[in-house]
mmCIF file of the C-alpha atoms, coordinates in Angstrom:
data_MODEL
# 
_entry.id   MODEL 
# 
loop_
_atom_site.group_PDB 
_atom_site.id 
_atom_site.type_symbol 
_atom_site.label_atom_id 
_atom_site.label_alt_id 
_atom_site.label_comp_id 
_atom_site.label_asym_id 
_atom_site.label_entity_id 
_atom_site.label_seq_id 
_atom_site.pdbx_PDB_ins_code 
_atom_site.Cartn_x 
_atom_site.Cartn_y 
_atom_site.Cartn_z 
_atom_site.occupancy 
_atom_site.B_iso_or_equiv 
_atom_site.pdbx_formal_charge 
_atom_site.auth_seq_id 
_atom_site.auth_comp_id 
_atom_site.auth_asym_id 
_atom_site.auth_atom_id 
_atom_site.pdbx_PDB_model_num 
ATOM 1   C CA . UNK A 1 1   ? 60.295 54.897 -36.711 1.00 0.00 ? 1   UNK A CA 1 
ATOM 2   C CA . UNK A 1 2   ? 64.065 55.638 -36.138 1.00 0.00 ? 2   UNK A CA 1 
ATOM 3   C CA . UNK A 1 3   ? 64.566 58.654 -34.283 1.00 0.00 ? 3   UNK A CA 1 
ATOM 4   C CA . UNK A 1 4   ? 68.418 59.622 -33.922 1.00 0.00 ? 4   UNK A CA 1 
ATOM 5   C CA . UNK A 1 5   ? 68.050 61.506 -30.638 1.00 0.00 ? 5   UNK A CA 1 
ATOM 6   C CA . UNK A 1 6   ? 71.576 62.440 -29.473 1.00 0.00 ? 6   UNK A CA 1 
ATOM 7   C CA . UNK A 1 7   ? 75.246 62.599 -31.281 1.00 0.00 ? 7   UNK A CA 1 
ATOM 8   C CA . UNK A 1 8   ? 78.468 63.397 -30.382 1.00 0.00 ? 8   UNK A CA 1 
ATOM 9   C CA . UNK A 1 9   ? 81.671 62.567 -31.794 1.00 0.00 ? 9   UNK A CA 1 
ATOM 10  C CA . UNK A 1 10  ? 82.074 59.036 -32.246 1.00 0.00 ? 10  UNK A CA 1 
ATOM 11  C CA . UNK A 1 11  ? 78.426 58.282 -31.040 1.00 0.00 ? 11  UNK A CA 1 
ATOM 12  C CA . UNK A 1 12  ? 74.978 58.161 -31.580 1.00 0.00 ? 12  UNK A CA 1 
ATOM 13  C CA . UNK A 1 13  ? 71.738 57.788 -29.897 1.00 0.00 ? 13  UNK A CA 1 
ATOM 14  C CA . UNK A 1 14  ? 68.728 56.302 -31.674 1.00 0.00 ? 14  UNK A CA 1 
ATOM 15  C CA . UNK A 1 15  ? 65.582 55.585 -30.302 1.00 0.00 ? 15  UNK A CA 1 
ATOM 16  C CA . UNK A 1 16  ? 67.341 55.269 -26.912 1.00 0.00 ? 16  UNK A CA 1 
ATOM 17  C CA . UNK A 1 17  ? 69.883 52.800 -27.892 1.00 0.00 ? 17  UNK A CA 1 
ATOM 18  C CA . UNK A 1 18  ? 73.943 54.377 -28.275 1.00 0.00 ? 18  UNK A CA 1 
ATOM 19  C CA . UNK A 1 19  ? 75.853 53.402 -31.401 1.00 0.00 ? 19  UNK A CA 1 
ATOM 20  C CA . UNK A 1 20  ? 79.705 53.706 -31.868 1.00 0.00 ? 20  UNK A CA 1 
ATOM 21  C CA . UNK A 1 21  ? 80.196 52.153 -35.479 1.00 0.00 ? 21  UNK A CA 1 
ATOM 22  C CA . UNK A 1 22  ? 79.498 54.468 -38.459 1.00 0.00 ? 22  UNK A CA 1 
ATOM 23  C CA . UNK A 1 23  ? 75.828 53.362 -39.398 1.00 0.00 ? 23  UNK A CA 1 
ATOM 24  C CA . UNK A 1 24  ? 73.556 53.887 -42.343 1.00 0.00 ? 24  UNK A CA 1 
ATOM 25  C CA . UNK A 1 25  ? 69.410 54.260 -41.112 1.00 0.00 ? 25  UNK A CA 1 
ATOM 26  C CA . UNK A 1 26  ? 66.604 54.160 -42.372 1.00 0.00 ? 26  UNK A CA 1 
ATOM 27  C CA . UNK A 1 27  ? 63.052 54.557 -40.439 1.00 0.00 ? 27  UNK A CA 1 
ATOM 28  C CA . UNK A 1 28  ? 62.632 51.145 -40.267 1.00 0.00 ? 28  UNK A CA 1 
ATOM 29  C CA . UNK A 1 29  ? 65.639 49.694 -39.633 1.00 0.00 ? 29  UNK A CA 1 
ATOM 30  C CA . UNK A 1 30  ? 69.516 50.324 -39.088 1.00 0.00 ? 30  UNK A CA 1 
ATOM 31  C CA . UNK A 1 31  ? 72.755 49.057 -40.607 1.00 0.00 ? 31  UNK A CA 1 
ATOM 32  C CA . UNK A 1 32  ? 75.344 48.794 -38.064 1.00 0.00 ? 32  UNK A CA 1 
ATOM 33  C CA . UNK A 1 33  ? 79.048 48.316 -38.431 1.00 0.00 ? 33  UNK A CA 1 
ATOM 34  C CA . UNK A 1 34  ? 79.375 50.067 -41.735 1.00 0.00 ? 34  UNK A CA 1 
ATOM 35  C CA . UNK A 1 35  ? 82.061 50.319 -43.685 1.00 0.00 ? 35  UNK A CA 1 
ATOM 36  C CA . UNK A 1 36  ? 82.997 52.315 -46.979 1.00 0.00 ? 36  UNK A CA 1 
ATOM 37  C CA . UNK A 1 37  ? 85.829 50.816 -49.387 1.00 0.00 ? 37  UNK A CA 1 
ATOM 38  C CA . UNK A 1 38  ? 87.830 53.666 -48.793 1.00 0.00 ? 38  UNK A CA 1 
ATOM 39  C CA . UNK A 1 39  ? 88.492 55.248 -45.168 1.00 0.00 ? 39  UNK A CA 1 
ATOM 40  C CA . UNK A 1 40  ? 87.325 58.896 -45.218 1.00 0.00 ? 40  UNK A CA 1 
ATOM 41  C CA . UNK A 1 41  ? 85.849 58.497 -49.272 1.00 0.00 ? 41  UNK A CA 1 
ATOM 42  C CA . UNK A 1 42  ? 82.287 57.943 -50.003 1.00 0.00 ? 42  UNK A CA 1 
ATOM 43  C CA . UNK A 1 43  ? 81.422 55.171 -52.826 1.00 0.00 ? 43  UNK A CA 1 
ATOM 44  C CA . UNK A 1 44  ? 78.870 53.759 -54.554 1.00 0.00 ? 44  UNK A CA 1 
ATOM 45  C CA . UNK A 1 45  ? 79.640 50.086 -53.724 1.00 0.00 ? 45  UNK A CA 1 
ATOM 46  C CA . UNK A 1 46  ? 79.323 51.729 -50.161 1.00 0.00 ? 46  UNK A CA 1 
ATOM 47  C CA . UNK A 1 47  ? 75.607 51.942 -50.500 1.00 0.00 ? 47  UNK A CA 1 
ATOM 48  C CA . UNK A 1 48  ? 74.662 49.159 -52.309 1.00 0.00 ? 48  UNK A CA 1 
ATOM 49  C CA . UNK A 1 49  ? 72.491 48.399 -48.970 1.00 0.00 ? 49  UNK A CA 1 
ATOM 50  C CA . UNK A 1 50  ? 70.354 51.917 -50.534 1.00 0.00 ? 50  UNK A CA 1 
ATOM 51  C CA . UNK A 1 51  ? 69.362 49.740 -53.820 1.00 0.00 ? 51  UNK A CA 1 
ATOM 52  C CA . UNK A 1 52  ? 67.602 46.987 -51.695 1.00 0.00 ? 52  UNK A CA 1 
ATOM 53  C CA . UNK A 1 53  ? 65.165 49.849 -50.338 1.00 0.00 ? 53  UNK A CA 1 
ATOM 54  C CA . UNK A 1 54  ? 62.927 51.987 -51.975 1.00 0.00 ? 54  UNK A CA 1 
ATOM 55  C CA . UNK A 1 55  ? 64.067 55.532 -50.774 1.00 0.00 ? 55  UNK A CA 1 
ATOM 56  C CA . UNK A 1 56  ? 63.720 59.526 -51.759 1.00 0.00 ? 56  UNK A CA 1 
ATOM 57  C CA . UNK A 1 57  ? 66.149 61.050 -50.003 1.00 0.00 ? 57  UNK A CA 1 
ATOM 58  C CA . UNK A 1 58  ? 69.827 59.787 -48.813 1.00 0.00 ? 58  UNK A CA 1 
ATOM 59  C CA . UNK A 1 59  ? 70.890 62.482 -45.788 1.00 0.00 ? 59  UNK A CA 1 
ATOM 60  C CA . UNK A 1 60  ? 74.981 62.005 -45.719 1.00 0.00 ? 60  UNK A CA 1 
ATOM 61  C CA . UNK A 1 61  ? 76.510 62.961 -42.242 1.00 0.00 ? 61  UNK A CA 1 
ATOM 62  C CA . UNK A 1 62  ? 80.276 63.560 -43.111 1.00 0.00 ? 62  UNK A CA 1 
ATOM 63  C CA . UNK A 1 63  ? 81.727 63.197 -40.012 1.00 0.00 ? 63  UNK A CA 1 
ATOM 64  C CA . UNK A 1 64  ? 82.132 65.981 -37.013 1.00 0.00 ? 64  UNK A CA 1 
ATOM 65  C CA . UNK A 1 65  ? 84.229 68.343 -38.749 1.00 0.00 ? 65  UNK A CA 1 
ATOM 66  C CA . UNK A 1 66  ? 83.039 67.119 -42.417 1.00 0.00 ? 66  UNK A CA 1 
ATOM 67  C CA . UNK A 1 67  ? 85.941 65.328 -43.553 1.00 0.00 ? 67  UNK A CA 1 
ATOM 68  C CA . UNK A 1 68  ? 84.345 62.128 -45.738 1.00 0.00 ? 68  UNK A CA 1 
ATOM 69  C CA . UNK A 1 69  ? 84.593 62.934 -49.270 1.00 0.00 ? 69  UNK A CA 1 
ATOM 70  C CA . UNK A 1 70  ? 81.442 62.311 -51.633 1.00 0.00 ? 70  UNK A CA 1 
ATOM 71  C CA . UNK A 1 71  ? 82.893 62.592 -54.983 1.00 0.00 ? 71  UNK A CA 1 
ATOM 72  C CA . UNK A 1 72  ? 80.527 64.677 -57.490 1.00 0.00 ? 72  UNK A CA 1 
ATOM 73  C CA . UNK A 1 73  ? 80.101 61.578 -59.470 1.00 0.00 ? 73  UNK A CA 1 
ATOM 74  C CA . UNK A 1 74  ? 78.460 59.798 -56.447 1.00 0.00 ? 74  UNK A CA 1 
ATOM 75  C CA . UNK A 1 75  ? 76.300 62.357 -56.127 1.00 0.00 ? 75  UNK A CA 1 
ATOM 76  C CA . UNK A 1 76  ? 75.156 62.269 -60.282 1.00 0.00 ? 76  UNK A CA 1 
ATOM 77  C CA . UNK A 1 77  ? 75.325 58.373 -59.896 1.00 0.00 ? 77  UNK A CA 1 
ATOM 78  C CA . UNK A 1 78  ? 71.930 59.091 -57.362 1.00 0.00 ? 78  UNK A CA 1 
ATOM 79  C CA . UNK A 1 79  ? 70.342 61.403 -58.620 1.00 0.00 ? 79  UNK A CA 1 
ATOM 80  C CA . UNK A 1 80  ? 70.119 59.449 -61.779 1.00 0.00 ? 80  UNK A CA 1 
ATOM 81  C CA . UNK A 1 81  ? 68.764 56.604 -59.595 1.00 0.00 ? 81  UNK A CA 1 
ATOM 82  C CA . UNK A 1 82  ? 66.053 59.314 -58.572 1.00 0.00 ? 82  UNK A CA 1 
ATOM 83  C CA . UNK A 1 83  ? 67.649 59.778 -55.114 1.00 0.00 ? 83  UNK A CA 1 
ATOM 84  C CA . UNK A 1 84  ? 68.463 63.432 -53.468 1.00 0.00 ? 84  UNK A CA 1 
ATOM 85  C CA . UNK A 1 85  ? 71.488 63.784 -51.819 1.00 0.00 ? 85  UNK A CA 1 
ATOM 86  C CA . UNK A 1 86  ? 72.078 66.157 -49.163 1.00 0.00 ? 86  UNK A CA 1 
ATOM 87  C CA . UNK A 1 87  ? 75.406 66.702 -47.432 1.00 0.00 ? 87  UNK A CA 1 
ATOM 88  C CA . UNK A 1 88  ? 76.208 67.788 -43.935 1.00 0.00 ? 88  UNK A CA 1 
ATOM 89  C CA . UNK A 1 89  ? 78.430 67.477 -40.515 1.00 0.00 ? 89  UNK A CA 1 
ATOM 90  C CA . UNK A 1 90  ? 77.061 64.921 -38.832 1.00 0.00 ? 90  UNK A CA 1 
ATOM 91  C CA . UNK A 1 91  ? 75.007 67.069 -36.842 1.00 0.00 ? 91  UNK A CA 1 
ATOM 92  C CA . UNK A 1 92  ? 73.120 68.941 -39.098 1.00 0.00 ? 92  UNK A CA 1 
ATOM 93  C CA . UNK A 1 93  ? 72.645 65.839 -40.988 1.00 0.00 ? 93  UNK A CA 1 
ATOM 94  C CA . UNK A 1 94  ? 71.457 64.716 -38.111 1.00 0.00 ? 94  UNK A CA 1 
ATOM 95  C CA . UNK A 1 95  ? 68.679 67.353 -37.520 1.00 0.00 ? 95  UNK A CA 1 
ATOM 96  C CA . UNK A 1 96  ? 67.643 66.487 -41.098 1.00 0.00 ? 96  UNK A CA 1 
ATOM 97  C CA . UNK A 1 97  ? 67.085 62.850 -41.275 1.00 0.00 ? 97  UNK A CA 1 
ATOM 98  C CA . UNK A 1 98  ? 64.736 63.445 -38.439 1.00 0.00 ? 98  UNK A CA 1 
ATOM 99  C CA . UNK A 1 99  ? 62.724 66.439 -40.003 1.00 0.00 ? 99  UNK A CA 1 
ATOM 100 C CA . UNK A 1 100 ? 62.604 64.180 -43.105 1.00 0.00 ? 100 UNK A CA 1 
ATOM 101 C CA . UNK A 1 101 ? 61.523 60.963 -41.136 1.00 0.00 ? 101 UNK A CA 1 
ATOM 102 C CA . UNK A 1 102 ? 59.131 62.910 -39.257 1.00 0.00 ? 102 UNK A CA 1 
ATOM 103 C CA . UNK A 1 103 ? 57.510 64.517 -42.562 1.00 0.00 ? 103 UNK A CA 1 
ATOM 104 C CA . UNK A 1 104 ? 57.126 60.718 -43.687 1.00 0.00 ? 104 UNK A CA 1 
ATOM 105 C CA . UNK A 1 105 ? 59.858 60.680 -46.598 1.00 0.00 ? 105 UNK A CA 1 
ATOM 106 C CA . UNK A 1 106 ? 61.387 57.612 -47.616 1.00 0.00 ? 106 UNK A CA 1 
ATOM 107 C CA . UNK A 1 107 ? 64.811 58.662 -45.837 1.00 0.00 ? 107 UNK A CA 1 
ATOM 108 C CA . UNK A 1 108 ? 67.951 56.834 -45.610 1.00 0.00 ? 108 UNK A CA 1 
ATOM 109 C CA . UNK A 1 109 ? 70.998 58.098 -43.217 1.00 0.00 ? 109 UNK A CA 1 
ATOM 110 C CA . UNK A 1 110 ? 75.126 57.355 -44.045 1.00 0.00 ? 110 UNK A CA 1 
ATOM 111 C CA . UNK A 1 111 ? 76.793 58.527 -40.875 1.00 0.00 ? 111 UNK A CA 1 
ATOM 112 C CA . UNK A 1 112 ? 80.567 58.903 -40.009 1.00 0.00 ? 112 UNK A CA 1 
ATOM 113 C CA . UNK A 1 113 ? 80.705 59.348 -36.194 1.00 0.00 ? 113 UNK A CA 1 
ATOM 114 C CA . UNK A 1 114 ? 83.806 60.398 -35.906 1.00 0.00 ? 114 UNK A CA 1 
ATOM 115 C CA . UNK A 1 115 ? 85.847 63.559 -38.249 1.00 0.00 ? 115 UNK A CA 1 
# 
C-alpha cells in the first residue's frame, strides 16, 4: 500500500522513495510525471487515468499555498461518476489520502507539488 510519508514544496516521499513531478496515487500504484491540460487548472481529461480504476474517493492536493483551480463542474462531473472529491493544500491532502488508504477506501491522490 502507498504510504505518502513526507512533503514539502516541490516534493514528495512515498513509501521511502522522493518524487519531484506532480503525481496522481493510488494504493497500489503511482502515476508519475503528470500533467493537467491547463497549468494551475484542474480537468477532467486530466484524470482520465481515475476511469481505468475502480475508486471511492479522489483526495486533490492543490498545491502548497492552494493555487490549482478545480472548477465546480469537475467536481459535479465526479460525483455523478459516484466519486467524492475532497480538496486541500497539499498537505492536508496529504494527511488524508493516508487516513483514507489506511481505513481501506478505494483512494486515488492528484498532487501539485509545488503552489
Amino acid at each position: 500500500m502507498n504510504i505518502i510519508e513526507k512533503y514539502k514544496f516541490g516534493k514528495m516521499v512515498i513509501n521511502g522513495k522522493s518524487y519531484t513531478s506532480d503525481l496522481i496515487i493510488f494504493t497500489d500504484s503511482i502515476e508519475t510525471n503528470w500533467r493537467r491540460k491547463k497549468g494551475h487548472s484542474l480537468h477532467l481529461k486530466d484524470l482520465e487515468i481515475l476511469m481505468e480504476k475502480e475508486i471511492e474517493t479522489l483526495v486533490v492536493g492543490s498545491g502548497m499555498f492552494g493555487l490549482v483551480d478545480i472548477p465546480e463542474e469537475l467536481i459535479k462531473e465526479l460525483n455523478a461518476k459516484e466519486i467524492t472529491v475532497i480538496i486541500e493544500k497539499s498537505t492536508q491532502a496529504m494527511k488524508k489520502f493516508n487516513e483514507l488508504a489506511e481505513k481501506g477506501v478505494k483512494v486515488a491522490g492528484a498532487f501539485h507539488l509545488n503552489c
